[in-house]
N, C-alpha and C positions, 0 to 999 in steps of 0.2 A: 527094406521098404519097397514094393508093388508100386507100376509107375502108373501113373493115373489111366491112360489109355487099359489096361489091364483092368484094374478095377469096373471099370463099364463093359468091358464086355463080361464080366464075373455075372455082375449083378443083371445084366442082359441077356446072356446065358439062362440062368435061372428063373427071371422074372416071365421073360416072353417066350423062351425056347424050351423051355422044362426042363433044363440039365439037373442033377442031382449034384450036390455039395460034393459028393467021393470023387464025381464024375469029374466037375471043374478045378479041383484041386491036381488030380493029374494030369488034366487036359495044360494048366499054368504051371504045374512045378513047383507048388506051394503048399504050406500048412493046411490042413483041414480046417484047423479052427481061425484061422486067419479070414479061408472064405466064410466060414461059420458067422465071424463078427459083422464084417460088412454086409451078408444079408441082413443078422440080426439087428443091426442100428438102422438098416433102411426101412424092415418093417416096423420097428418100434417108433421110429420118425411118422412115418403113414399109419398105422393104428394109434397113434395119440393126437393124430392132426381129425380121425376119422371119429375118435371118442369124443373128441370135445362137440361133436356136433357143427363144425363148420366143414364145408367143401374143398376136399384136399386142392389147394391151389394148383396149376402145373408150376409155377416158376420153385414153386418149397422145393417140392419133386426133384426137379432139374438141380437145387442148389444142391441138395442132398445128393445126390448120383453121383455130379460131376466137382465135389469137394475135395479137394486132393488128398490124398492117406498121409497122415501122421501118428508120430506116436504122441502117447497123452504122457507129456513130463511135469504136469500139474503138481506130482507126489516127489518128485525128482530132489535134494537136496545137493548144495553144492560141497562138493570135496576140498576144493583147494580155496575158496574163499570164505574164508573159519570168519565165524566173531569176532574172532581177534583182528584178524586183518583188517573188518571194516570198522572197526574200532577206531583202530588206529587211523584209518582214511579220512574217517570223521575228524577226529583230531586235527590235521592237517588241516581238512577243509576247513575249521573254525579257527586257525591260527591264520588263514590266509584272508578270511571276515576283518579277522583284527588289525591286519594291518592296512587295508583296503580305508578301514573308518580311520587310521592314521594319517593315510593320503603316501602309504610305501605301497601302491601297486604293483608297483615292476618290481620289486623283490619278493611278491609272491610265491608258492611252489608251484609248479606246473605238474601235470603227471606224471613226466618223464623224472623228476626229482623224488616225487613219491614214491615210483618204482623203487628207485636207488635205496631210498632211504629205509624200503622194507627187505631189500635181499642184502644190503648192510647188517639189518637186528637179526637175520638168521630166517626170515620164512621165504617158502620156496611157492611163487608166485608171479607171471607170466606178466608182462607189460601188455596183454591184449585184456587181459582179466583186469588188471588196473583199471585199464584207460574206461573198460566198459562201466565197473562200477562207479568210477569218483564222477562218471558224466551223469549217473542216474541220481548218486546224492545232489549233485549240483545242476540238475536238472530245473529249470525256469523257464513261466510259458511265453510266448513267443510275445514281443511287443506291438501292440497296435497300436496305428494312426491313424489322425483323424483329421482329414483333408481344412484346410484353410481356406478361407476367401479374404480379398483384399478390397481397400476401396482404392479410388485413382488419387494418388498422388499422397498415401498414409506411407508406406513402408518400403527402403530398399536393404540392401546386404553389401557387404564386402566383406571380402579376404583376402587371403595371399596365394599366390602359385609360384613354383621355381621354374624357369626356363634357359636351358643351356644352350647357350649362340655361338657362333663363330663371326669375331667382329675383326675383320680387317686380319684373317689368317687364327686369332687366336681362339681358342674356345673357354668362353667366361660364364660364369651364373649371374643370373637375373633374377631380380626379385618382381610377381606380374600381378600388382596391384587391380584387383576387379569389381568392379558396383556391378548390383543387379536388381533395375526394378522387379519387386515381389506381383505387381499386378501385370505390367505389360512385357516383364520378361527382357527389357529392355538392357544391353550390355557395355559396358564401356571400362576398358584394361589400358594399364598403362604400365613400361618397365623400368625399371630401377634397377641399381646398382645395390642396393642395400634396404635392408630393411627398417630404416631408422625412423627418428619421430619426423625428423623435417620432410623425410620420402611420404611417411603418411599421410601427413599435415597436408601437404601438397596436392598427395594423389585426393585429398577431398576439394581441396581448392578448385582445380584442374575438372572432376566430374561436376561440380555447382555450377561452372562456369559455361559448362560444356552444355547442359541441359536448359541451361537458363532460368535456375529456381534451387531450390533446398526443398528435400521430403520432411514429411511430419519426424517420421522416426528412423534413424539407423541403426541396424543391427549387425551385433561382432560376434566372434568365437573368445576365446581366451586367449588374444594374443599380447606381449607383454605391453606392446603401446599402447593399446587401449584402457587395459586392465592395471591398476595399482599394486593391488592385494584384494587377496581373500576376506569378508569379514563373513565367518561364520561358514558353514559347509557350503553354501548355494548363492548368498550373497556376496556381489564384489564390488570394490570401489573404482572408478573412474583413474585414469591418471590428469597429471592436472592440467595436461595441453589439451585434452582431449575435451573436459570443463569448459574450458577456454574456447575454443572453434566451437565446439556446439552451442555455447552460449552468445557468441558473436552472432552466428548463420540464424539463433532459433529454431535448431532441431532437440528433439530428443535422442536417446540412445538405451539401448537394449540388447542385452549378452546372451548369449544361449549359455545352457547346461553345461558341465564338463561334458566329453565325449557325445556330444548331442548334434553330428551335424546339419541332421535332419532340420534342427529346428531354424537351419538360414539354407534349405537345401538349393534353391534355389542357385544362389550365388559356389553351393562346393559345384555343383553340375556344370556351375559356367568355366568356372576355371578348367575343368578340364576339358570342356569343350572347347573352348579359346583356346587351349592351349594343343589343341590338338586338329582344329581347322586353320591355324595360323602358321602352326610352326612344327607342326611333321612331315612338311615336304621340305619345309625353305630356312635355311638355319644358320645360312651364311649374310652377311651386311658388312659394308664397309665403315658404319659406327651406327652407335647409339643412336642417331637421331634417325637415320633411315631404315631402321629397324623399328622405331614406334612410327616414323610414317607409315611402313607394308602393316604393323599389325593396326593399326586406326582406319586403314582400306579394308580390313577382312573386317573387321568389326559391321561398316557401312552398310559391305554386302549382308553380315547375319540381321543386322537389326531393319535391314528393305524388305526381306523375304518375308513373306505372309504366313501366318500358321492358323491351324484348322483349330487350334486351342484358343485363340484371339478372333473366332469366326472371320476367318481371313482376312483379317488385320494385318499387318507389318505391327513389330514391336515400334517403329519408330511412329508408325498412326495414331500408335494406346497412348504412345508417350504425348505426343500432340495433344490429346485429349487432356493427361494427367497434369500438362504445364500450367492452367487455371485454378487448379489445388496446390501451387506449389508455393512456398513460400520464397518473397520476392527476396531477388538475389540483393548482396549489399558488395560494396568498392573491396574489391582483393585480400584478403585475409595475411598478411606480414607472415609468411611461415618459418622466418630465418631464426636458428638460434645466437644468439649473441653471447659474445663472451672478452674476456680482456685479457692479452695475450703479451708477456715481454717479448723484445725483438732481440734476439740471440747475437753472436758473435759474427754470422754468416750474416745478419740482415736480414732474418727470416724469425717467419714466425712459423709454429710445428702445432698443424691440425690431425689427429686420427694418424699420428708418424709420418708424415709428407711435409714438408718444407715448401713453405711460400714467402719471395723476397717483398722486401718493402724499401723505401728510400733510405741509404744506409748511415744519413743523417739522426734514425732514432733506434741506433744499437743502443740498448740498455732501456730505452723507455718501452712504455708500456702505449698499443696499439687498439684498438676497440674493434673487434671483428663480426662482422653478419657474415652464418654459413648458411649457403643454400644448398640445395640438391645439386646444383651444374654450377653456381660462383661459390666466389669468396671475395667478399669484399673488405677492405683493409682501411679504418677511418684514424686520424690524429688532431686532437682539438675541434671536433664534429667537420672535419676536411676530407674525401677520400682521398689515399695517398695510394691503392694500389687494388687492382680488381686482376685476378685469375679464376681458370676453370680449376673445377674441385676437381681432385686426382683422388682414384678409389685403390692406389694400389699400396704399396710399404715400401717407405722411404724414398719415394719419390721426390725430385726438387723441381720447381716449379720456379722457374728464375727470370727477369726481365733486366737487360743490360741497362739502360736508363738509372733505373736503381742504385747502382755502383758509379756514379761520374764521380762522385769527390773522392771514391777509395782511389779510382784506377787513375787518376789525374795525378796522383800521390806516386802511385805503384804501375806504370804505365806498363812494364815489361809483366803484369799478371794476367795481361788482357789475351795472351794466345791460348793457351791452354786453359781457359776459364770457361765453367758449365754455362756461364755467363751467353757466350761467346758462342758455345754448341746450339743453344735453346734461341740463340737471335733471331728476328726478321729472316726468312730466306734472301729478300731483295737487300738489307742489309747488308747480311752477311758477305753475300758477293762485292758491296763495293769495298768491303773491310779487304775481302783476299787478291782484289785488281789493283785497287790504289793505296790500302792502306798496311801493307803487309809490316814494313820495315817503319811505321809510323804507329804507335799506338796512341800516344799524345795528342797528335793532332786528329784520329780517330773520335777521341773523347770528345774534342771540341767539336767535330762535327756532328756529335749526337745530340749535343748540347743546342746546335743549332737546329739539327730535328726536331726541338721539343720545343723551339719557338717557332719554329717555319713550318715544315710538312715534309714527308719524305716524296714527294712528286715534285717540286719543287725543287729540293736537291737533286734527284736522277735526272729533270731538264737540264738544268746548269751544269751535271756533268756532261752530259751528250753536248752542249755547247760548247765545252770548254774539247772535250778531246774531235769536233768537227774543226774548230781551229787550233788544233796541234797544242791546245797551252795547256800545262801540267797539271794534274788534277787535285790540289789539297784542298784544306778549309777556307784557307782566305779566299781564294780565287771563286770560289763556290759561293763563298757568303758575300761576294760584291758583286756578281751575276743574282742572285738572289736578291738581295737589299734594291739594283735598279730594274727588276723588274715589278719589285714590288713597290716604287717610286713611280713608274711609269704607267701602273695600273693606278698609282694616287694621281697623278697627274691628267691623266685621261678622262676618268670617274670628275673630278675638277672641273680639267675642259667641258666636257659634256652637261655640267652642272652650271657653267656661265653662261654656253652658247643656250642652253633652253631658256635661260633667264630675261635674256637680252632679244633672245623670238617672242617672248611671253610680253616684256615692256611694247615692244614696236608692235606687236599685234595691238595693244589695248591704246595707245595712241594714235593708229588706226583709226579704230572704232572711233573713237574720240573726233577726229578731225573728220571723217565720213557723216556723220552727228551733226558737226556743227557748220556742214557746208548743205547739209539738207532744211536745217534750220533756217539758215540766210535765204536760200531759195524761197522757201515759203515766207520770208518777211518781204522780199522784196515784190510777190505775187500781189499781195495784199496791199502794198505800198498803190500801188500800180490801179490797182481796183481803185 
């Protein structure tokens, strides 16, 4: 094939120059009937433009000249891709229909499988020849969208994004719960340890709160907290917390499509933008809680910024605006799940594989527990008997020495090597390893004393006792304790008599200033 630049001077040659066809064909090095053709198409292009009676346009002209030479494979049949073979392609491709309306998408064939499966049956045929036909049968036209408007304060979105931190040296995953007002574009992320219902529950708690109102409608993807089950290919049901909080707040709720992110794009866009203005420079925090402070500042800065889509609004202005539509906020929504939990052999009750003590007076009974996102609170006969941070890791024990007085009172020699004992008080722990090493006994009973007095109170009384050289146990602690707290009754006393007795003697005062002003004026008048 003649490369285009050749071709125009052929046809340039002969049109304006008068060469002869014999002439140009040896001046290029080519076929005679070659140049033969491309004359002949260009004049039968210009005498059919010139028969019909309209004015040969220049741009026809020009397209005609300068249209690159090809060969005409119109007639061309293919060799290597028989009927057969697209037979069979077809086949496939309506085996992988079937199971699509099954809901086995991922066990599909791919091309790559179809390849296989034909140079398997014996036909000899090219994975570029595949892949070209199965995309022409499966060929679909391209989907269009059609732009939304919103009114203030009808619609926002959430999802979820993953984010990997480094908290205090180690690197964990995070789950970055995101709302995103649909009109003013408005953001607010928050992260979690998990994905669970009480994290959900939560993170809508937490945005309600934050905004100062409830939108008309929220809209989810198919994630399992939201979604119950399928009924029917397109219709799904609620779960039943989800019921529950939307029906407290007075929102509705609205799912998108399978694979349709589009239709909450708003909120997939933020997560990755949040997640990629907040947390692709900076990934290191020494916990959780300073990690949603730095991302709740980056948040500020996006939702101050003005955008030429909000005619230079700040998303936080729209929102201002949107807070009058919003539905008024109601008292804290209880996100805790509850549950009733026997107290094991250890004194602990076993949440999600982690171990939390409780007082080891109810081994064997049964404890009433609220879990939240960051507690765990521990109730007996509606009394709390014991609150810890919730532990996300396995088999973690979460232990409070107090817990343990009546076992260790028992078993006084288990108190050194007890996780008990690890997981104490720091300021504790220190007066256990200065004064109470060879004592565990009388240890107990000074915790015992902690839990009526205060531990400020005991580190006074010991700095007391070791400024005047006197030994440092429990008794000697709890009688420095006992008169200081006699001394502060007695003081609090005093001071409650002495103001009593200013209080009488002022009003007797008054009294006798009264009645010496009185006599005065009787004796004036006597006198008159």
């Amino acid at each position: 094939m003649i490369r285009l630049d050749i071709k125009l001077d052929i046809l340039r040659g002969y049109t304006v120059e008068g060469k002869s066809k014999r002439q140009l064909a040896r001046e290029y090095g080519i076929s005679k009937n070659t140049v033969k053709k491309y004359i002949a198409d260009f004049e039968d292009s210009k005498n059919k433009l010139i028969t019909e009676g309209v004015d040969v346009p220049q741009d026809k002209l020009i397209e005609i000249m300068v249209e690159k030479p090809k060969y005409d494979s119109s007639n061309r049949t293919s060799r290597v891709m028989t009927g057969e073979i697209i037979d069979k392609l077809k086949e496939f491709i309506a085996e992988n229909e079937r199971k699509v309306s099954m809901g086995i998408k991922k066990q599909c064939m791919n091309k790559q499988s179809m390849y296989e499966a034909l140079i398997n049956e014996g036909y000899k045929v090219s994975y570029c020849s595949v892949n070209n036909y199965a995309n022409a049968l499966m060929c679909k036209g391209k989907e269009a969208f059609i732009k939304q408007t919103y009114e203030l304060g009808e619609i926002c979105e959430f999802d979820w994004g993953e984010v990997k931190l480094e908290i205090a040296g180690k690197i964990r995953s995070y789950r970055m719960a995101v709302f995103t007002s649909a009109k003013s574009n408005y953001r607010y992320a928050i992260l979690y340890r998990r994905e669970q219902m009480q994290h959900f529950l939560d993170a809508h708690v937490k945005f309600f709160e934050h905004i100062g109102g409830v939108y008309k409608t929220v809209v989810y993807d198919n994630m399992k907290v939201a979604v119950a089950k399928f009924v029917g290919r397109h219709e799904k049901e609620a779960t039943k917390e989800l019921k529950k909080i939307a029906l407290y707040y007075g929102f509705n709720y609205r799912f998108c499509n399978v694979r349709r992110g589009n239709e909450k794009g708003h909120v997939e866009k933020s997560v990755d933008y949040v997640r990629q203005k907040a947390f692709s420079g900076n990934i290191k925090f020494n916990s959780d809680e300073e990690a949603n402070e730095y991302l709740l500042s980056v948040l500020t800065e996006i939702n101050d910024m003005p955008k030429k889509y909000l005619e230079d609004k700040s998303p936080k202005e729209v929102l201002c605006d949107e807070k009058e539509y919003l539905t008024n906020l109601l008292p804290t929504y209880d996100i805790a799940k509850d549950t009733e939990l026997r107290v094991d052999k250890y004194s602990t009750v076993i949440i999600e594989g982690n171990r939390y003590s409780v007082p080891d007076m109810l081994v064997g009974k049964f404890v009433f527990v609220k879990i939240y996102t960051d507690k765990i609170y521990c109730y007996y006969n509606k009394k709390e008997v014991a609150v810890h941070e919730r532990k996300y890791g396995l088999q973690e024990w979460t232990m409070t020495i107090e817990h343990y007085k009546t076992t260790l009172l028992r078993k006084p020699g288990a108190l050194g090597g007890s996780l008990a004992l690890e997981q104490m008080n720091d300021r504790l722990k220190n007066i256990f390893v200065n004064h109470y090493k060879d004592a565990h006994k009388d240890f107990i009973h000074l915790i015992n004393l902690i839990a009526n007095t205060s531990l400020e109170q005991v580190y006074k009384a010991i700095d007391e006792l070791r400024e005047k050289r006197i030994k440092v146990n429990t008794s000697n602690i709890k009688v420095l304790v006992n008169n200081t707290q006699t001394n502060e009754y007695y003081t609090t006393k005093t001071d409650k008599v002495n103001n009593e007795i200013e209080k009488n003697s002022r009003e007797a005062l008054n009294k006798y200033a009264s009645f010496i002003n009185n006599q005065t004026r009787y004796e004036e008048v006597s006198s008159e």
